[in-house]
C-alpha positions as a Markdown table, in Angstrom:
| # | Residue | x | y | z |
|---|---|---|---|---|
| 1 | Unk | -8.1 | -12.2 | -17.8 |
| 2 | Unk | -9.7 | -13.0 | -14.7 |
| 3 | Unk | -13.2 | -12.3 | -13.8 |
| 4 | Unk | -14.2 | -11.3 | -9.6 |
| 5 | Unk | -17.8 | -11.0 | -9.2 |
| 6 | Unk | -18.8 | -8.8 | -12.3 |
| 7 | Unk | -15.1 | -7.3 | -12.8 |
| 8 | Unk | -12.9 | -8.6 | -15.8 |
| 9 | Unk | -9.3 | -7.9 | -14.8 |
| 10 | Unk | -6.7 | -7.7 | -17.2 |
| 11 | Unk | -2.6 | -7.1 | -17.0 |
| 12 | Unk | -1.0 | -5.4 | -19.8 |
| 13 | Unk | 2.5 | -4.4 | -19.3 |
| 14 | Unk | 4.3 | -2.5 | -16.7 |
| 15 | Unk | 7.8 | -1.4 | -16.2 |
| 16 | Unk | 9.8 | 0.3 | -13.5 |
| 17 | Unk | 11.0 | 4.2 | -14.7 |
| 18 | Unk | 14.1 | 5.3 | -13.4 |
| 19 | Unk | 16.2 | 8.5 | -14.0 |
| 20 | Unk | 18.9 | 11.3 | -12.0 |
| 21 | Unk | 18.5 | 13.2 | -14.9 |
| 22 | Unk | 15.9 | 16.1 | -15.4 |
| 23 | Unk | 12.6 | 15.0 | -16.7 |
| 24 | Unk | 9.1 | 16.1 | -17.8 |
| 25 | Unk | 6.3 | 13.3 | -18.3 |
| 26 | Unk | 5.1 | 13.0 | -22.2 |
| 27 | Unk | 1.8 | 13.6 | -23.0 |
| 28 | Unk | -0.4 | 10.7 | -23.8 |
| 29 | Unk | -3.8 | 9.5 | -23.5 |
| 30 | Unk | -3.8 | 5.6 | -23.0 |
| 31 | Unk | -6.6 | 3.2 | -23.9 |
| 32 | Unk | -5.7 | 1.3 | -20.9 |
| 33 | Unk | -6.0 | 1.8 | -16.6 |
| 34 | Unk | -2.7 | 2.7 | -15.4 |
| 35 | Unk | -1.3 | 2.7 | -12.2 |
| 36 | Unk | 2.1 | 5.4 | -11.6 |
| 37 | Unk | 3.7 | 4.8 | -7.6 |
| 38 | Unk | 6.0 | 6.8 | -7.1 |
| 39 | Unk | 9.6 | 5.1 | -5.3 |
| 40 | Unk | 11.6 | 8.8 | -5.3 |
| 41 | Unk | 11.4 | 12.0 | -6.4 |
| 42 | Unk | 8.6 | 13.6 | -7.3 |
| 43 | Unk | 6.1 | 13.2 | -10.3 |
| 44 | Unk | 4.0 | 16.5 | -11.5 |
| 45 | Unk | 0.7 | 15.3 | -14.0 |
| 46 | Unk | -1.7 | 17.4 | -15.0 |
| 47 | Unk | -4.7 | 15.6 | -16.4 |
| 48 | Unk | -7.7 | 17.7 | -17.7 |
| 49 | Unk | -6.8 | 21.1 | -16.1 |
| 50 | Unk | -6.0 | 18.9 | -12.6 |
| 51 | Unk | -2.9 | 19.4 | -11.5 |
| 52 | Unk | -1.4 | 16.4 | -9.0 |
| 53 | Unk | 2.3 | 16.5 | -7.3 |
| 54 | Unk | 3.3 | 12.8 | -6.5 |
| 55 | Unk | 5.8 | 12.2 | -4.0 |
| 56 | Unk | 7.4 | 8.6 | -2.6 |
| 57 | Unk | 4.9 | 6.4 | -1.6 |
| 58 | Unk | 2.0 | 8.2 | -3.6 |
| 59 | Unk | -0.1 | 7.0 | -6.4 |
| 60 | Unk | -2.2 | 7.8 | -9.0 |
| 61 | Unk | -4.9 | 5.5 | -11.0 |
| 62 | Unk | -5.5 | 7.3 | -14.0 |
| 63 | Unk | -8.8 | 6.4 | -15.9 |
| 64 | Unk | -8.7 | 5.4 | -19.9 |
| 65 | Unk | -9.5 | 8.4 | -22.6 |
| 66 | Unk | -8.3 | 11.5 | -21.2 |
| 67 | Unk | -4.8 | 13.2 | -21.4 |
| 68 | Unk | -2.3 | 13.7 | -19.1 |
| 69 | Unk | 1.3 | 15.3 | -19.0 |
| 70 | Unk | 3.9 | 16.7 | -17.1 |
| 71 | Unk | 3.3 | 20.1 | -16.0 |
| 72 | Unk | 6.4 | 20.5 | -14.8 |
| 73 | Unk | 10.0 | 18.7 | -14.8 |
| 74 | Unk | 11.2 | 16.5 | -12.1 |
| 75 | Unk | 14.8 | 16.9 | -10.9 |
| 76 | Unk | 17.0 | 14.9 | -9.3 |
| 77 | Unk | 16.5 | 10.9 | -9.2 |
| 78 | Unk | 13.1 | 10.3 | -9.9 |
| 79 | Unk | 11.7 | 6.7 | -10.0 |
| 80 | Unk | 8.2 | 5.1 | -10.2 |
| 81 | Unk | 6.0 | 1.9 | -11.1 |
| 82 | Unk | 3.9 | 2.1 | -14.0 |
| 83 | Unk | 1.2 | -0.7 | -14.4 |
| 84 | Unk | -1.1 | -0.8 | -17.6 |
| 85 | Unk | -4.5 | -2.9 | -17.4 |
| 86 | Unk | -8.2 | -3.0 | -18.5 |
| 87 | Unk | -10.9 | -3.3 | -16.6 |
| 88 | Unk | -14.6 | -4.5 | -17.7 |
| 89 | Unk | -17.7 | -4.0 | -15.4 |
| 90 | Unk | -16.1 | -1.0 | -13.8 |
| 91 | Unk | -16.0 | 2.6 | -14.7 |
| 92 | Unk | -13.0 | 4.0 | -12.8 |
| 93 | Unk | -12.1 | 7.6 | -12.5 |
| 94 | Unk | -8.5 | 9.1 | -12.0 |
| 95 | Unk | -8.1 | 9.6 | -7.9 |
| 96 | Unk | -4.9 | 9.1 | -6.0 |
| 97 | Unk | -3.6 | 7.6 | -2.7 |
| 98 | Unk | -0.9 | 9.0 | 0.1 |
| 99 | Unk | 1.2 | 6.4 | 1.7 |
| 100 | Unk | 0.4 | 3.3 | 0.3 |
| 101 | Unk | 2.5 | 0.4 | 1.7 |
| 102 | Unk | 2.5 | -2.3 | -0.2 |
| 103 | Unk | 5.1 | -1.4 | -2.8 |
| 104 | Unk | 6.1 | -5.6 | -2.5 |
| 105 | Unk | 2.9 | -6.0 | -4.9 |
| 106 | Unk | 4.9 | -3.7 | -7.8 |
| 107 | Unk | 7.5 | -5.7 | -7.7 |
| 108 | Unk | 6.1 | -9.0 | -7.2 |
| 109 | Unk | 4.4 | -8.1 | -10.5 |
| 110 | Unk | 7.1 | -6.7 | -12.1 |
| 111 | Unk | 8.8 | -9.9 | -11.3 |
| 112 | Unk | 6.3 | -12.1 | -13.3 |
| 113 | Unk | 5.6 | -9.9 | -16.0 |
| 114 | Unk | 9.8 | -10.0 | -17.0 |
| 115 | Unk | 9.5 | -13.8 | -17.0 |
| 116 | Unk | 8.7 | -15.2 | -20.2 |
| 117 | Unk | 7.3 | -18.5 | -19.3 |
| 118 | Unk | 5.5 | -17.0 | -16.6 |
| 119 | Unk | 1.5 | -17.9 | -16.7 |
| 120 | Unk | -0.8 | -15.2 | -17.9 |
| 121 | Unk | -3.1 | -15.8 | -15.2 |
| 122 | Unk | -0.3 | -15.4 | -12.6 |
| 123 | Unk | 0.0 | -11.8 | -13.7 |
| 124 | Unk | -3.6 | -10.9 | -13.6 |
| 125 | Unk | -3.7 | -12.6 | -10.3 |
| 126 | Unk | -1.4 | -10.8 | -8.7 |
| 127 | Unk | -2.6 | -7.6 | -10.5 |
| 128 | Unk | -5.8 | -8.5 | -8.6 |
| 129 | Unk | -4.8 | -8.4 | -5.5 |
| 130 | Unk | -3.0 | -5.2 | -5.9 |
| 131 | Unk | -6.2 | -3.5 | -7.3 |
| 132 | Unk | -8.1 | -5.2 | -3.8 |
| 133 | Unk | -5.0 | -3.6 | -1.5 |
| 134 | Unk | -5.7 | 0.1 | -3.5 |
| 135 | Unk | -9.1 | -0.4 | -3.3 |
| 136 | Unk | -8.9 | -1.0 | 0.8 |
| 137 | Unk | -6.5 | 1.6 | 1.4 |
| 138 | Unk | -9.0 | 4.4 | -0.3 |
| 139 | Unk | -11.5 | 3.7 | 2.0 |
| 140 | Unk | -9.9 | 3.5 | 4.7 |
| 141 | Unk | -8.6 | 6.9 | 3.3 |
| 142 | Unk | -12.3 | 8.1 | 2.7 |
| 143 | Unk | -13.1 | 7.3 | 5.9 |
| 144 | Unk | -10.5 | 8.9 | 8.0 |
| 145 | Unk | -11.7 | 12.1 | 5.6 |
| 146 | Unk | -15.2 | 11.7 | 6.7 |
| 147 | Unk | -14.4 | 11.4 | 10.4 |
| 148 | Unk | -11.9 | 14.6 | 10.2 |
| 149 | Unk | -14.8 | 16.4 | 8.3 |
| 150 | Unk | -17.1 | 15.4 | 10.7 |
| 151 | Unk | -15.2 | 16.8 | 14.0 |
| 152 | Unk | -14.4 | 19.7 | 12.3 |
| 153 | Unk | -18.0 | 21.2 | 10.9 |
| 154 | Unk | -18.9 | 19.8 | 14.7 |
| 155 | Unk | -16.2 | 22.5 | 16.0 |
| 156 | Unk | -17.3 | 25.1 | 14.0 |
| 157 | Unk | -20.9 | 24.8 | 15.0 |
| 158 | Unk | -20.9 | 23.6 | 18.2 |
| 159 | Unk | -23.7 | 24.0 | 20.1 |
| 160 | Unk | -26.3 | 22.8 | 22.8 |
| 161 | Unk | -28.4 | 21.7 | 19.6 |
| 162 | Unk | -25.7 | 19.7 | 18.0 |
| 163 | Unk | -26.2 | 16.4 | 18.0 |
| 164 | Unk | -24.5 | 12.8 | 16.2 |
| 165 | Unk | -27.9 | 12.6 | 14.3 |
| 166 | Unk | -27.6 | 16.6 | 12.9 |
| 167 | Unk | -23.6 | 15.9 | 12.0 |
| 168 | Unk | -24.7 | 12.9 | 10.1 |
| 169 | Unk | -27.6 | 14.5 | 8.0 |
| 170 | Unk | -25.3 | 17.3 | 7.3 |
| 171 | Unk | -22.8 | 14.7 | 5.8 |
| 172 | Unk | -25.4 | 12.2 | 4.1 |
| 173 | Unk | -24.4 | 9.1 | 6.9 |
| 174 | Unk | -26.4 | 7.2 | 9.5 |
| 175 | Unk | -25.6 | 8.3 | 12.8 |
| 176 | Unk | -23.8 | 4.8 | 13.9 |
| 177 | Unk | -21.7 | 5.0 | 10.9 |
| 178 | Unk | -20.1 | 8.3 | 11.0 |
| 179 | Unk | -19.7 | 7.7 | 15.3 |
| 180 | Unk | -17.8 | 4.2 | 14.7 |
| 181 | Unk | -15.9 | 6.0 | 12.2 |
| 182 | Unk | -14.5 | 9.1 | 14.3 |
| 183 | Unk | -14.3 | 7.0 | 17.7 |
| 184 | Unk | -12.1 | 4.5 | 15.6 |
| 185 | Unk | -9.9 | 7.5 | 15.0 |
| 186 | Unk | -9.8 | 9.6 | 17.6 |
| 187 | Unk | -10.6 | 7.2 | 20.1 |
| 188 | Unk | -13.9 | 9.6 | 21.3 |
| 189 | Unk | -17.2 | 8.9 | 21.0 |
| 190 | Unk | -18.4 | 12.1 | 18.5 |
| 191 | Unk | -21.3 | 13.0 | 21.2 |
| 192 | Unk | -18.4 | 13.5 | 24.0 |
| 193 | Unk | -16.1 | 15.7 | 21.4 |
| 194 | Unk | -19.3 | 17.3 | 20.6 |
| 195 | Unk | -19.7 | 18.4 | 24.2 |
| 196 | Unk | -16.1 | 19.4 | 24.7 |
| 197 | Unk | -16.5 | 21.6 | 22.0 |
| 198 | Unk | -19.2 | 23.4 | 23.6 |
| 199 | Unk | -17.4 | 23.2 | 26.9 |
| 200 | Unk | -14.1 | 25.3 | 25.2 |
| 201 | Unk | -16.8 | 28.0 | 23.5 |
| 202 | Unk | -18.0 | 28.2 | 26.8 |
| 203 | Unk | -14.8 | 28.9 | 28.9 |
| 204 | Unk | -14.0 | 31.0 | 26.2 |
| 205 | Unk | -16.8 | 33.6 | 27.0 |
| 206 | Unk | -16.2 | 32.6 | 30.6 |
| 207 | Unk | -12.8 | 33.8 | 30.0 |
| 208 | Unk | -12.7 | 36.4 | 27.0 |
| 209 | Unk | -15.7 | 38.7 | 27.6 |
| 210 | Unk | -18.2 | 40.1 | 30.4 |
| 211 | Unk | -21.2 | 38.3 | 29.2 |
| 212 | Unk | -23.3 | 37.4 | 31.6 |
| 213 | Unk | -24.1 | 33.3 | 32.4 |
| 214 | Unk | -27.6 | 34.3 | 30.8 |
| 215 | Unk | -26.2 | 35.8 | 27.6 |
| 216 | Unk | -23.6 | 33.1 | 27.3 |
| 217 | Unk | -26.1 | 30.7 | 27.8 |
| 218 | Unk | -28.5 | 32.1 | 24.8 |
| 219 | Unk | -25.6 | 32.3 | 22.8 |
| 220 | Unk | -24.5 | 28.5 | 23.1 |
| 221 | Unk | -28.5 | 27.6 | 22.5 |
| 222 | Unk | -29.4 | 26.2 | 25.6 |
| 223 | Unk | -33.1 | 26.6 | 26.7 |
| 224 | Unk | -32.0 | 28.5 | 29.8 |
| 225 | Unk | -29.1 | 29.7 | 32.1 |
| 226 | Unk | -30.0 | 26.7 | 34.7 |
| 227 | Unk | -29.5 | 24.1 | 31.5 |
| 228 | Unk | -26.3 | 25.7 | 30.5 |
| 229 | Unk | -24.7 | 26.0 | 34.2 |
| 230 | Unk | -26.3 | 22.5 | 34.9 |
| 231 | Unk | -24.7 | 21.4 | 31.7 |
| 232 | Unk | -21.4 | 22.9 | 32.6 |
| 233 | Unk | -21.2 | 21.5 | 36.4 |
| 234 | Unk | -21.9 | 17.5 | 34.7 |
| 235 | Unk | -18.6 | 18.4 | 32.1 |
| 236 | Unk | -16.7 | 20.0 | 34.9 |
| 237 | Unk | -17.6 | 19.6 | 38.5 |
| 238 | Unk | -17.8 | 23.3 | 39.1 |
| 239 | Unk | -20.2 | 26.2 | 37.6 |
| 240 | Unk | -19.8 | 29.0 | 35.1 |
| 241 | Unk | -19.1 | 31.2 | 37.4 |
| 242 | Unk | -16.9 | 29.4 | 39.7 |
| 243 | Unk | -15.1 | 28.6 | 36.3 |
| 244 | Unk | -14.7 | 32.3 | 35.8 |
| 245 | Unk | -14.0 | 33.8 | 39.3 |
| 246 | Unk | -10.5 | 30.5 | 39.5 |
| 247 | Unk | -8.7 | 33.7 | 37.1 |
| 248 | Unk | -9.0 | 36.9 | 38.3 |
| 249 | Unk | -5.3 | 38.4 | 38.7 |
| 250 | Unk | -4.4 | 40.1 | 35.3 |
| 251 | Unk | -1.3 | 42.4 | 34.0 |
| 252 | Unk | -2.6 | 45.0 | 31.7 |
| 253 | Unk | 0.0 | 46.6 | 29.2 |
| 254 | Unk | -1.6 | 50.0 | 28.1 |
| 255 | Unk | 1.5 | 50.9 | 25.0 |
């Protein structure tokens, strides 16, 4: 056992499963953590009514105490890592991970764990860093969530009221950390997708109805038509209604 800040981590045993033929999991409830990462095929649990299809370069962390089983059989080859361990100072509950890389850190440990003469502390180590690598990976994870949450509910409610600071409210986060978060993946600073969002709504009733700049301009929530068209001239170095007159030549079908 090894001991990182106020976490006692512990290797157990693990094994690499590895079958063509078809197969259903068993259903157990373990005492332990354990890891399954999926190599090939695919692996269908069901823990507690949660249903979870794993597929190559997936895993699950499934907590202690509760049961899980196959809910339905895998056919084909099917292979996976399995990785038993106990943790102390943690309470971890079952999640999973997409595309995690570092499949180098199952075998490394795998590796040690078949040697005999092989230090316990070796195991655990390496075990550690594992558990580090999963841990990383989930946040980054979380936080490509957040930021694809983020512009999304900013789409839908796009408006000249929107702001960073009423996106982050709405999500529980300071307005600097959900910004870094969405210009680190989308490369846009969430004010200026915020803007273009209002900017497509916009060209869309430009486009799409016989509003008038007034009405368009109530319904987008600015303070008045000058603010919206002013607004619209910064984004696109023409007006409304220039913007609307550039498409005038239609075809009509009537049946």
């Amino acid at each position: 056992m090894i001991q990182i800040n106020e976490t006692k981590i512990e290797f157990n045993y693990m094994g690499l499963f590895t079958t063509s033929e078809t197969w259903i999991h068993p259903k157990a409830c373990e005492k332990t953590c354990e890891i399954i990462y999926v190599t090939k095929g695919t692996v269908f649990l069901e823990e507690e009514g949660e249903k979870y299809e794993l597929r190559e370069g997936e895993l699950i962390f499934l907590a202690p105490g509760k049961v899980h089983e196959g809910f339905c059989e895998s056919h084909g080859r099917t292979s996976f890592y399995w990785v038993h361990f106990n943790i102390e100072g943690y309470s971890p509950n079952t999640f999973t991970l997409n595309n995690f890389t570092y499949v180098s850190l199952f075998k490394e440990l795998l590796h040690y764990s078949s040697t005999p003469v092989c230090p316990k502390h070796s195991k655990d180590c390496v075990l550690a860093h594992l558990l580090s690598e999963i841990s990383s990976a989930r946040e980054k994870a979380d936080a490509s969530t957040l930021a694809a949450n983020a512009v999304e509910w900013a789409r839908i409610n796009a408006s000249c009221g929107l702001s960073v600071a009423r996106v982050a409210e709405h999500f529980g986060y300071n307005s600097e950390h959900i910004s870094r978060l969405v210009k680190k993946q989308y490369g846009l600073s969430l004010k200026s997708i915020i803007d273009d969002f209002l900017i497509k709504k916009a060209q869309s009733y430009l486009c799409n109805t016989t509003y008038s700049i007034k009405e368009i301009s109530n319904m987008l929530g600015f303070s008045s038509p000058n603010a919206f068209i002013h607004f619209y001239k910064y984004h696109e170095k023409k007006s409304p209604t220039d913007y609307r007159n550039s498409f005038t030549n239609i075809h009509m079908n009537k049946s």
